[in-house]
N, C-alpha and C positions, 0 to 999 in steps of 0.2 A: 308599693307597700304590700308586705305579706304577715299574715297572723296565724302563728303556729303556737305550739306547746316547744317550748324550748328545751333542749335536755345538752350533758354534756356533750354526748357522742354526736346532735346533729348541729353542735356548733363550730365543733372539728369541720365535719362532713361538709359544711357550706363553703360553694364554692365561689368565689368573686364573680361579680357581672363583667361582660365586656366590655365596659364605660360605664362610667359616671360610679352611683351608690346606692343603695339596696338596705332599706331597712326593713329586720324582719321581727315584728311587735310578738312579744311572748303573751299567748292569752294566761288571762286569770293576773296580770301583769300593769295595772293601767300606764300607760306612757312609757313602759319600757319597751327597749330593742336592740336589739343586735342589728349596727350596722356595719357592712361589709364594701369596701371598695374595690374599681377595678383593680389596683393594683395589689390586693390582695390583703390590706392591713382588715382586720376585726376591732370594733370597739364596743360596750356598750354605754348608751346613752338613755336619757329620759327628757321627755318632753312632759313640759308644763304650762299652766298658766299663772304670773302674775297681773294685775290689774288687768287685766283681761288680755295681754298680753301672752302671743303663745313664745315658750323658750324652751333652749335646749340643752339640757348640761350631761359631758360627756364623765361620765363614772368612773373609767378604764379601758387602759387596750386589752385585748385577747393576744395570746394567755398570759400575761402577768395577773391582770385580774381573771379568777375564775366568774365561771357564770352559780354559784352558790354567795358568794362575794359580791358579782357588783347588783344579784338581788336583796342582800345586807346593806346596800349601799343607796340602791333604789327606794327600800323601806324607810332608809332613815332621810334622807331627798325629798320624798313624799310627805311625811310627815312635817317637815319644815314648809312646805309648799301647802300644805291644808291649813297650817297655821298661819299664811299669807307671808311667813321669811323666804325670800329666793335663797332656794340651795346653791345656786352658782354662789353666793356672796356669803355664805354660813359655812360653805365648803373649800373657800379661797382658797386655803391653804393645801387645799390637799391630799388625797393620801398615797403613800409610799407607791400605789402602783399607778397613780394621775401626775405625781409632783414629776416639774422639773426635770430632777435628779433622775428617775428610773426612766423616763423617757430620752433623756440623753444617754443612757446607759444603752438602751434599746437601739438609741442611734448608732451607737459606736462602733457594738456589735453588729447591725444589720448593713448600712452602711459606708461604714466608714472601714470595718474590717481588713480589706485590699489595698488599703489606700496607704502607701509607702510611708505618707506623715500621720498615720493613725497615733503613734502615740505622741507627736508635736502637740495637735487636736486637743488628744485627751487631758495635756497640760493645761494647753491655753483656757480650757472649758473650766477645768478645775479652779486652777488660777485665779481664772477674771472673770468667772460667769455667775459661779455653782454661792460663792458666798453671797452674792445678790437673790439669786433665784432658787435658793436648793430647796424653800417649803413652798413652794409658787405652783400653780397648775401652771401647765402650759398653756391651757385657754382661756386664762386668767391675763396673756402676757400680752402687751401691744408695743406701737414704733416706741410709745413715749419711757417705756420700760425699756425698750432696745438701744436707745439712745442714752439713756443715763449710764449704761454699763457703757459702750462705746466712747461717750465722752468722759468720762472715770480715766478709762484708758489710754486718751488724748491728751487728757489734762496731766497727765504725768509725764507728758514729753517724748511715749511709744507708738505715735505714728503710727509707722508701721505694724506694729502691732495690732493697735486698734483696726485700721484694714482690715488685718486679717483676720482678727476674731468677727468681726461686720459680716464676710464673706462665708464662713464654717455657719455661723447663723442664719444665712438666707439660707445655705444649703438644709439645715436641722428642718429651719419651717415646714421649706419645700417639703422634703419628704414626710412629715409631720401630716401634710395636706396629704400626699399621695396614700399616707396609711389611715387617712378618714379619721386625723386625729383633728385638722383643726378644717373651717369651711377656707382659709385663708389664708395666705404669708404676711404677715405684720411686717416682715424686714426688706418687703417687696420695694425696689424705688425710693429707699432711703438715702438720702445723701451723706457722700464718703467724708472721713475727718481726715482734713487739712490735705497732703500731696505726698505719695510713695516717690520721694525723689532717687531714680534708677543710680547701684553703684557704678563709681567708676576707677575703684582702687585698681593698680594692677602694678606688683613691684618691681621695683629695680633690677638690673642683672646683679649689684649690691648687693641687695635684701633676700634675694631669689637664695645669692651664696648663701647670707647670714640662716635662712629657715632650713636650709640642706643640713650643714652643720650643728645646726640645733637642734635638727631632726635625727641625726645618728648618735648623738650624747644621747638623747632621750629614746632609743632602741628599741626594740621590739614590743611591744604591736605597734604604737601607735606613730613613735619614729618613722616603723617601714609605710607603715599607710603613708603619712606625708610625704614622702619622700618618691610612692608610687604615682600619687596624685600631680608631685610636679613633673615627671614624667609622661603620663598617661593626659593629663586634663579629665579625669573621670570623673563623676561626681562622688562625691563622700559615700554614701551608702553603696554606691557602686563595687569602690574597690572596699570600705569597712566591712561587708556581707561577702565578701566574696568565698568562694567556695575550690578546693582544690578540683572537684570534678568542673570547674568551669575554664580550669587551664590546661590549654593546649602547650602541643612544643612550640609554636609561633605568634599565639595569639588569646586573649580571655574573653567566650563566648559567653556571651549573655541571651538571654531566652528573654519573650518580650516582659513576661510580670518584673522583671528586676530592671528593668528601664522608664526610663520616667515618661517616655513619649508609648509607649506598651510594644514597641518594635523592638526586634532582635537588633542587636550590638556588637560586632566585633572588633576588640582594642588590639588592636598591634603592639608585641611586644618589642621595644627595642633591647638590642645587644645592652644597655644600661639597663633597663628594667626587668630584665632575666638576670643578671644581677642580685638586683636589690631581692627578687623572689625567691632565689636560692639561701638567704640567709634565715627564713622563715620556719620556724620548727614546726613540726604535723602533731597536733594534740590530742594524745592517744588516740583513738579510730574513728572524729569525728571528720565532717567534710569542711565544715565554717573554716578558713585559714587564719582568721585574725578575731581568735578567742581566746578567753581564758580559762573558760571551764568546758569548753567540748560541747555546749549546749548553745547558748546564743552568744551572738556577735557581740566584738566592745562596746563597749558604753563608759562614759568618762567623758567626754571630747571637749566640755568645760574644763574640765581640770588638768587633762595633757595640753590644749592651748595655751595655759596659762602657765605652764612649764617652759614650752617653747617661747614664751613673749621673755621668761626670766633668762631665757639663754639668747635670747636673742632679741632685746629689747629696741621695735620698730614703731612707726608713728601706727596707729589701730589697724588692722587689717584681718580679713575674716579668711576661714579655711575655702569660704567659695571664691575667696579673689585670686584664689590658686587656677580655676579653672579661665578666666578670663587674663591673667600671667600667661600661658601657656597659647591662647589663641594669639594674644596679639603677639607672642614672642614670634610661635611661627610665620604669622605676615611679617614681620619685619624680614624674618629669612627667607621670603619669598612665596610663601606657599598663597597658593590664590585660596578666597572666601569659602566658595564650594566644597573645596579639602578641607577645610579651617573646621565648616559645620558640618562636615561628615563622621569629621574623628572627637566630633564634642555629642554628639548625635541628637543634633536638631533638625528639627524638621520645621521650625519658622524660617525667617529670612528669604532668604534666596532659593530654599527648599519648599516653600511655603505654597498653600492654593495650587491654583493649576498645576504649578510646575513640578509640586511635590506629587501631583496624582498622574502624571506623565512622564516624569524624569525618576527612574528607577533605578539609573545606575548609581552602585555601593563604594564606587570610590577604594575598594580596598586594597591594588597597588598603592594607588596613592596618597592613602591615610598609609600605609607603612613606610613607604619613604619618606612625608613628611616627619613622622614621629621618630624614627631613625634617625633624621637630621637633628630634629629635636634633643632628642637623649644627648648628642655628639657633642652640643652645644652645650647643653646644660654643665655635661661632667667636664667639658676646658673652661667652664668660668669655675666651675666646685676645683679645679686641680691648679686653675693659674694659668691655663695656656690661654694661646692668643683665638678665638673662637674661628674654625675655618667660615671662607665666605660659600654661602649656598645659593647655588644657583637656581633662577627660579621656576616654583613648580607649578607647572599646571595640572586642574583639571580635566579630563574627556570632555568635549562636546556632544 
């Protein structure tokens, strides 16, 4: 514990311990301080006593709340607490820079930023979170509040769903705690609602045809994306982001931020999907290739799916079942595992633990021949011919 004269410039200036937390009491101040964690979040807090009970309630974080602010904030704290009302329970609700709301805003930004599903997140939070909790402190909130939003979301039959918002909120805590917002994660060890049962759609060489031709009626951009994607097995954001500096004459390099495992990617292009890239117009001097204003990539992919279901009406199927189409096509045509998740660019499986920190070779003869084979195949089921047979491929030992 340290007691100083608090000003704005030496709350900047403070710089995190190397573990744990560091609270530094402002004289002339009773019970106030600025606490500082290792990992560098600012807050401040007041401690008090009820029934002779000592407590702690945290004001705001630095710098959303200033330190002229959470001393407005201290005084009126204080005053509730000499009257014998606990300010945690007179302040439930809140203010703009304690609630909820600006703290998951802080998250999003701090970090969640990087993270390729940032605006999935920022939905889901929106969504299914924010009208539950938007006037709430966060250290207001416990399991029994995390669960009612949870089972909200179960209760309506989104599963999956519900995971996932479970999962984005241990994450929020966690780092909640790291910025010495809360002593604790409430979402620690809570148990998951009902079972994420893994897909297993993958379509027909029928269906495969019927989404091709669905895919070129419906044209440019989002046509070619699909039509890349049954080609390639990329992921969505993969080829939707993609960028004209990231294509070569033989192949579309990816750097590790635009991959999902943070590893570099290289997709072989086959003779059909040099193709499909060629028909792709360059929009005015931007690099994005599948835009519409030269600024950010498409966005729609509700709405152009549901174009393609109207041209080509199949039992449910999602654009990621395109990616698991494409792996089991190529095992059927022979290509061994190892190749399968090289040119899908996983690093579980068979690439996984040891073997993934020993086994370094890229596979990329061999991801080109298979997806060559691939392409061949694809465009004699799309044209009617009889699909040649391939012979099978291996991996390098």
């Amino acid at each position: 514990m340290s007691r100083r004269g608090l000003t704005a410039a030496s709350v900047e200036r403070i710089k995190p311990p190397a573990k744990g937390q560091v609270e530094y009491f402002d004289k002339g101040f009773p019970g106030f301080a600025l606490r500082v964690s290792y990992g560098g979040g600012k807050s401040f807090v007041y401690f008090y006593r009820i029934g002779g009970r000592l407590r702690r309630l945290t004001l705001g974080t630095y710098p959303a709340l200033t330190l002229a602010d959470a001393r407005e904030a201290w005084r009126e704290a204080r005053q509730d607490a000499q009257a014998g009302r606990d300010p945690a329970r007179v302040h439930k609700r809140g203010t703009p820079a304690t609630g909820f709301a600006a703290v998951a805003e802080e998250w999003l930004k701090r970090d969640q930023a990087k993270n390729r599903s940032h605006d999935a997140v920022k939905r889901m939070i929106a969504k299914d979170v924010l009208p539950a909790w938007a006037h709430r402190n966060v250290t207001d909130l416990g399991r029994r509040d995390i669960l009612d939003v949870i089972d909200a979301i179960a209760d309506r039959g989104s599963i999956i769903t519900a995971r996932r918002v479970q999962a984005h909120l241990h994450r929020f805590f966690k780092w909640a705690v790291g910025r010495g917002i809360l002593e604790a994660n409430p979402a620690a060890d809570l148990p998951k609602p009902g079972s994420e049962t893994p897909r297993d759609r993958v379509l027909t060489d029928t269906e495969l045809v019927a989404v091709w031709k669905a895919a070129e009626h419906l044209g440019w951009p989002f046509g070619t994306v699909i039509r890349l994607l049954l080609l390639t097995g990329s992921r969505r954001a993969e080829i939707g982001q993609l960028r004209w500096s990231e294509i070569g004459d033989t192949a579309i390099k990816l750097e590790g931020a635009r991959t999902k495992n943070g590893e570099p990617q290289d997709i072989p292009l086959s003779a059909a999907a040099l193709i499909v890239l060629k028909e792709a117009p360059r929009i005015g001097t931007s690099d994005l290739l599948f835009t519409t204003n030269g600024k950010t990539p498409i966005s729609g992919w509700s709405r152009a799916k549901a174009l393609l279901d109207a041209q080509a009406p199949l039992p449910a199927w999602h654009v990621h079942d395109i990616r698991r189409t494409v792996a089991t096509g190529m095992q059927r045509l022979g290509v061994g595992l190892q190749v399968v998740e090289a040119v899908l660019g996983h690093t579980s499986g068979s690439r996984a633990g040891i073997v993934g920190v020993y086994q370094r070779h890229t596979y990329a003869d061999e991801k080109r021949t298979a997806l060559e084979a691939w392409g061949a195949h694809v465009m004699a089921l799309v044209e009617g011919r009889k699909a040649g047979v391939v012979l099978p491929i291996r991996g390098k030992r």
